[in-house]
TORPA-411388 format. One line per field, with one value per residue: residue number from 1; chain; x, y, z of N, C-alpha, C in turn. Coordinates in Angstrom, 2 decimals, padded with zeros to 5 digits. Atoms other than C-alpha are relative to their C-alpha. Last residue first. Layout:
N
pos (NUM,...)
unit (A,...)
n_xx (X,...)
n_yy (Y,...)
n_zz (Z,...)
ca_xx (X,...)
ca_yy (Y,...)
ca_zz (Z,...)
c_xx (X,...)
c_yy (Y,...)
c_zz (Z,...)
END
This chain:
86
pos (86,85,84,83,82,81,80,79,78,77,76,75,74,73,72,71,70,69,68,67,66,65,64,63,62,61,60,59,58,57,56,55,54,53,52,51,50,49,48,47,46,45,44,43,42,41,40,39,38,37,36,35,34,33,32,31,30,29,28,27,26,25,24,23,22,21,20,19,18,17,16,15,14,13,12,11,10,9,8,7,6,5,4,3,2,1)
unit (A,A,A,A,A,A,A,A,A,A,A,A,A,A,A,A,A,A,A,A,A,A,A,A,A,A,A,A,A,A,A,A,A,A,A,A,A,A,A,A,A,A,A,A,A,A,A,A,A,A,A,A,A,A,A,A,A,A,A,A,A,A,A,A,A,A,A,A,A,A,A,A,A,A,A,A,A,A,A,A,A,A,A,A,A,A)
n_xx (-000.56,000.10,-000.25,-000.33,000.79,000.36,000.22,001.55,000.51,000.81,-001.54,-001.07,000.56,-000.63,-000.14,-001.02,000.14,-000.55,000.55,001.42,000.61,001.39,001.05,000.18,-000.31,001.09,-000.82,-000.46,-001.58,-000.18,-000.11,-001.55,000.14,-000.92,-000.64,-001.73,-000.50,-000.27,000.57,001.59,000.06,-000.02,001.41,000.90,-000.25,000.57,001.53,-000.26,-000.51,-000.74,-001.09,-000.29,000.11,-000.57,-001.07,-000.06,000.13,-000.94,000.30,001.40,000.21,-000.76,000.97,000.98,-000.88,-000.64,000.97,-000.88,001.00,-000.62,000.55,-001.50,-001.41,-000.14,-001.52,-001.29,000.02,-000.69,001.22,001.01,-000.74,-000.16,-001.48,-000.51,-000.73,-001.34)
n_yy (001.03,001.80,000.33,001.19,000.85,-000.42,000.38,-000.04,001.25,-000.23,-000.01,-001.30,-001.12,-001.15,-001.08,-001.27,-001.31,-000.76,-000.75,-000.75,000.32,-000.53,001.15,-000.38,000.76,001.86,000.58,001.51,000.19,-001.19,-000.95,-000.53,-001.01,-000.43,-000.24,-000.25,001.32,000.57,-000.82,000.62,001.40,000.13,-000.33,000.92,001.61,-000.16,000.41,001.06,000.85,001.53,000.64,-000.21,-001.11,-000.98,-000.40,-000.78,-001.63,-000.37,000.34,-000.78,-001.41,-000.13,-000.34,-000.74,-001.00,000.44,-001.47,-000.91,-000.55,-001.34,-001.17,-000.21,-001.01,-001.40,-001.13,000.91,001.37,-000.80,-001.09,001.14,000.01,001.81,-000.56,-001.36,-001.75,-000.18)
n_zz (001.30,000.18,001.46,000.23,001.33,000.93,000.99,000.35,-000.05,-001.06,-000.82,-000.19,-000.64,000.30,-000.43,-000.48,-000.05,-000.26,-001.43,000.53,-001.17,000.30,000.76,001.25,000.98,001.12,000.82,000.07,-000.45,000.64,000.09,-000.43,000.66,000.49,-001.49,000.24,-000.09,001.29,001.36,-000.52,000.16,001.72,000.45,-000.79,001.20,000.97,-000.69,000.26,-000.87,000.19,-000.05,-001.72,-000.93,000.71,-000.37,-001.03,000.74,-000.69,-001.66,-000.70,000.16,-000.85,-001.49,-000.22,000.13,001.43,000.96,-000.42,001.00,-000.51,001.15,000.63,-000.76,-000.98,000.41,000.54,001.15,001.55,000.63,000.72,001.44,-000.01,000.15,000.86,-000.42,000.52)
ca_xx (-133.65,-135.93,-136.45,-138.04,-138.52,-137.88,-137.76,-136.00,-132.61,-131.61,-128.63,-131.77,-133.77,-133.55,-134.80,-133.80,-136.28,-135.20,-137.37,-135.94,-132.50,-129.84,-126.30,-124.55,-124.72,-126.01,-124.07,-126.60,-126.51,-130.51,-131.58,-131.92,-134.77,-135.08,-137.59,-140.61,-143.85,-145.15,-146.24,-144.84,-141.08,-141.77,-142.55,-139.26,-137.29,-138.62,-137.38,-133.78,-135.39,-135.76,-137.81,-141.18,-141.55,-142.55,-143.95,-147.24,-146.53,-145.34,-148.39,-148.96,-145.24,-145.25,-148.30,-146.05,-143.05,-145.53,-146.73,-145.29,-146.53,-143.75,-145.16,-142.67,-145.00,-148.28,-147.23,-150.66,-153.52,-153.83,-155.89,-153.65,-151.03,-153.48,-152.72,-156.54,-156.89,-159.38)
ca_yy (096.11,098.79,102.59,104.41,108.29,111.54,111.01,113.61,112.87,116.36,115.40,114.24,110.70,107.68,104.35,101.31,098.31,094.58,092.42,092.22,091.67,092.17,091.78,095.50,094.88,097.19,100.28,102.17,106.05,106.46,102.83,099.48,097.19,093.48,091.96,092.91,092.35,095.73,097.65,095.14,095.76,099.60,099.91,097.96,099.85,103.40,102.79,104.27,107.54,109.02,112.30,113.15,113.82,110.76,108.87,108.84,107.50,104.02,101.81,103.62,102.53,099.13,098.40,099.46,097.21,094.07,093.53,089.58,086.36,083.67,080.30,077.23,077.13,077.35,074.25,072.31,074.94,078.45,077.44,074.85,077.41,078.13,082.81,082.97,080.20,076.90)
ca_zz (035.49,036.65,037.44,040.07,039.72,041.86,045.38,047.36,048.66,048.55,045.80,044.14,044.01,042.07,043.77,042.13,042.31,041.17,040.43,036.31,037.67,035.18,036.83,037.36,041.17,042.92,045.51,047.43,047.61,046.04,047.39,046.29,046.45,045.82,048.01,045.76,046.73,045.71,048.73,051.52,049.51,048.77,052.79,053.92,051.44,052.99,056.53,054.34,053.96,050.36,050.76,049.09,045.63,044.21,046.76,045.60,042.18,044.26,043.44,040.05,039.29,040.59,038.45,035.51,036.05,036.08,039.69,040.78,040.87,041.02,040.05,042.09,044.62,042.38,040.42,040.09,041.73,042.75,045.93,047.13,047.67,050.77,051.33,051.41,053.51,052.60)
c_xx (001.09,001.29,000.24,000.15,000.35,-000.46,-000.26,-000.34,-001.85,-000.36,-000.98,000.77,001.40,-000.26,000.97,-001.05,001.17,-000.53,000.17,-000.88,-001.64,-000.77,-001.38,-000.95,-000.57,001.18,-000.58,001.04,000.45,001.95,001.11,-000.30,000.60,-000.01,001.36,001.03,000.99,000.50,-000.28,-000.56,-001.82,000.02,-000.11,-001.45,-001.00,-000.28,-000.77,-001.08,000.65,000.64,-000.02,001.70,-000.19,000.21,001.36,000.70,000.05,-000.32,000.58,000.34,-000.88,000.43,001.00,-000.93,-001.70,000.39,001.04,-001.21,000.48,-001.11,000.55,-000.56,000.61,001.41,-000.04,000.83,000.81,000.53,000.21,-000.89,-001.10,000.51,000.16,001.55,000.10,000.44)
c_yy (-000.87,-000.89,-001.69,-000.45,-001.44,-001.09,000.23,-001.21,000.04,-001.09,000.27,000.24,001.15,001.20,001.33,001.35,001.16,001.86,001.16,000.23,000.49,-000.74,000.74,-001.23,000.42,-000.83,-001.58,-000.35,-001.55,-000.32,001.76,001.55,001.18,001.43,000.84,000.09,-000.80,-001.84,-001.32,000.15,000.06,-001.88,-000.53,000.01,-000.97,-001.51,-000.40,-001.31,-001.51,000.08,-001.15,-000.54,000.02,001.52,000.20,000.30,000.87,001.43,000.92,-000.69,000.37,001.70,000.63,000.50,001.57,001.81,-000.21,001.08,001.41,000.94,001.02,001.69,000.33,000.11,001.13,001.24,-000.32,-000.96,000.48,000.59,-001.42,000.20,-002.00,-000.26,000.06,001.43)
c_zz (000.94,-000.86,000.64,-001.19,000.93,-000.98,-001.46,-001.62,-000.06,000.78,001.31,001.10,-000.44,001.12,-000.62,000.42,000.24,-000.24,000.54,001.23,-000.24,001.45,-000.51,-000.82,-001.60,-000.39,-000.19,-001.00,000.17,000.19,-000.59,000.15,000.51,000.07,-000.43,000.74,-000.64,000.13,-001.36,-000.91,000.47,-000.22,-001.68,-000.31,000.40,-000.74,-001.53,000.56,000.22,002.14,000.06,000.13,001.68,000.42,-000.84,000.93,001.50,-000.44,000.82,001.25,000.58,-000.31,001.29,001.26,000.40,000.52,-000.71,-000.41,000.62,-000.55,001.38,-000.76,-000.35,000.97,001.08,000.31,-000.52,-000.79,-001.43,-000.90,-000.05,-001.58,-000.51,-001.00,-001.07,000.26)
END
C-alpha cells in the first residue's frame, strides 16, 4: 500500500481534512521571521504547511473568516515579522 493510499487512513479519509493546528504552522515558519517577504515565498509556506490559502504583506483578502488561511505581516521594508490567522 502507498504512503499517500487514502485507504490507509480508513472509512471517510477523503472527505477528513488534516491540517497543522495554528501553532505547528508557527514553529514551521519561525525561521522566516526576519528575512524578506518575496512573492516565490507563498509557494514555499503552502508545501511547508499544507495550506493553499496564503496572502501576502500588500495583498488585498477578503474579510470572510477562514481558519486556513495564512496572512503574512511584514514592514514597510517587506521584512517578515509575524504570521497571523483567521
Amino acid at each position: 500500500m502507498r504512503e499517500d493510499d487514502p485507504a490507509r487512513f480508513g472509512p471517510f479519509s477523503l472527505t477528513r481534512k488534516i491540517s497543522m493546528t495554528n501553532e505547528e504552522v508557527l514553529q514551521t515558519l519561525a525561521h522566516l521571521v526576519g528575512t524578506r517577504y518575496v512573492p516565490e515565498l507563498k509557494g514555499t509556506i503552502c508545501a511547508l504547511t499544507g495550506r493553499t490559502r496564503v496572502v501576502g504583506p500588500n495583498e488585498i483578502s477578503t474579510r470572510d473568516y477562514d481558519a486556513e488561511r495564512i496572512q503574512i505581516k511584514a514592514d514597510a521594508d517587506l521584512t517578515i515579522q509575524s504570521f497571523a490567522f483567521n
